[in-house]
C-alpha positions, -999 to +999 in steps of 0.1 A: -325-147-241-297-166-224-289-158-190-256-166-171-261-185-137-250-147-120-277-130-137-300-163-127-291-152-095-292-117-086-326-123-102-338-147-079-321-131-052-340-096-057-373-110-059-365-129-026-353-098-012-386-080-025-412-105-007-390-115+021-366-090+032-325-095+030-324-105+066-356-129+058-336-149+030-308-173+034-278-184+008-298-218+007-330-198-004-317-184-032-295-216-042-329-236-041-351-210-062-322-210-085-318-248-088-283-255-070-272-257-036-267-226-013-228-234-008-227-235-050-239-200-043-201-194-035-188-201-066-207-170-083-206-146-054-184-142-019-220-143+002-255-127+003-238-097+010-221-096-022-253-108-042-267-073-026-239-052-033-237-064-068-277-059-074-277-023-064-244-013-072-256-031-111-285-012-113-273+023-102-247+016-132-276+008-157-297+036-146-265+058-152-257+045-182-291+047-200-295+079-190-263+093-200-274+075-236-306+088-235-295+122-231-264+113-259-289+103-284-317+128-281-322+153-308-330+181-281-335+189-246-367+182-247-368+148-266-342+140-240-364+148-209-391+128-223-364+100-229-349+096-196-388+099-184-398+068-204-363+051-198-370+054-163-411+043-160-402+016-185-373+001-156-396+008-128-425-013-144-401-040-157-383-045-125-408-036-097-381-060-073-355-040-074-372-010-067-385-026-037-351-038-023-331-002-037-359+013-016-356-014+014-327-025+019-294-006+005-290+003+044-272-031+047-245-027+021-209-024+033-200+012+033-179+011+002-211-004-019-231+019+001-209+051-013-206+038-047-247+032-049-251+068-037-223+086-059-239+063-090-276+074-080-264+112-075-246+114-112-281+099-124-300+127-105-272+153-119-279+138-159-315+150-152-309+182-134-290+194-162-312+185-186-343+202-166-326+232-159-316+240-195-358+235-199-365+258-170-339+282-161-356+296-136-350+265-118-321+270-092-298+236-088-314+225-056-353+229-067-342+213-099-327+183-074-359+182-052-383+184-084-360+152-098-360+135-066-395+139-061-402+128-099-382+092-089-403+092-057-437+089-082-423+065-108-406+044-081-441+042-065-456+016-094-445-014-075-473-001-042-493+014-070-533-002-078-523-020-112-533-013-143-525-023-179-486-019-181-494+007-213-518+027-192-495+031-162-467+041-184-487+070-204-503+076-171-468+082-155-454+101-182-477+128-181-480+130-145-441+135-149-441+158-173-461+177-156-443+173-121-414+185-142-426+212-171-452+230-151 
């Protein structure tokens, strides 16, 4: 797979974020893990601020995307569940950096990446809420939330979690999120 030099680096910029912190990393640290100079960094993005906005603000748009497909493509409310489940274990376990800096450091966006992360994340919470409380009606909209929100606490927890095989974590999440969610 081909990646473009802005891919390259929001990459390399997350998993220096992940180990390091954002305030720990300079522009020249993630132009040397990426193989060009930190002010070459410019040409791709306005600062590490803008590598930041552009990693979380990226990946609350994927999340919300692939779960509004999930949900579009599923052949009933519960295939759908058990979709955005494994859509969501299967990003947690494949980019276990991200998760780290969404959980770490989305405190030092701007505000306007800050509100667009959290409006992003919220429809993604909202895709699943609906979905849950069609399941379980007896579910009012805010313990549907909390349930949700809860569920993304657990399957955001694999990158502090004891490793195992990456098959065995994922069936191992999905039923512990079934059950978090089903009853």
């Amino acid at each position: 797979m081909v990646t473009t030099r802005q891919e390259q680096i929001l990459t390399t910029a997350a998993t220096l974020f992940a180990e390091r912190g954002f305030h720990g990393v300079s522009v020249h640290d993630i132009g040397a893990a990426c193989g060009i100079s930190g002010p070459a960094l410019y040409r791709h993005f306005a600062g590490k601020d803008a590598v930041l906005s552009e990693m979380l603000v990226g990946i609350s748009r994927t999340l919300r995307s692939g779960g509004r497909t999930r949900v579009a493509e599923a052949s009933d409310l519960k295939d759908a569940l058990d979709a955005l489940v494994a859509f969501h274990i299967d990003f947690a376990l494949t980019n276990p950096a991200l998760i780290v800096v969404q959980e770490r450091e989305w405190t030092n966006l701007d505000d306007a990446s800050r509100a667009e992360v959290r409006a992003l994340q919220l429809d993604y919470v909202d895709t699943w809420v609906e979905v849950l409380r069609t399941l379980r009606p007896e579910l009012d909209q805010r313990t549907a939330r909390a349930a949700v929100q809860a569920t993304f606490g657990l399957l955001n927890s694999t990158p502090h979690s004891a490793r195992i095989s990456a098959d065995a974590m994922a069936e191992l999440l999905t039923q512990m999120a079934r059950r978090a969610l089903l009853g």
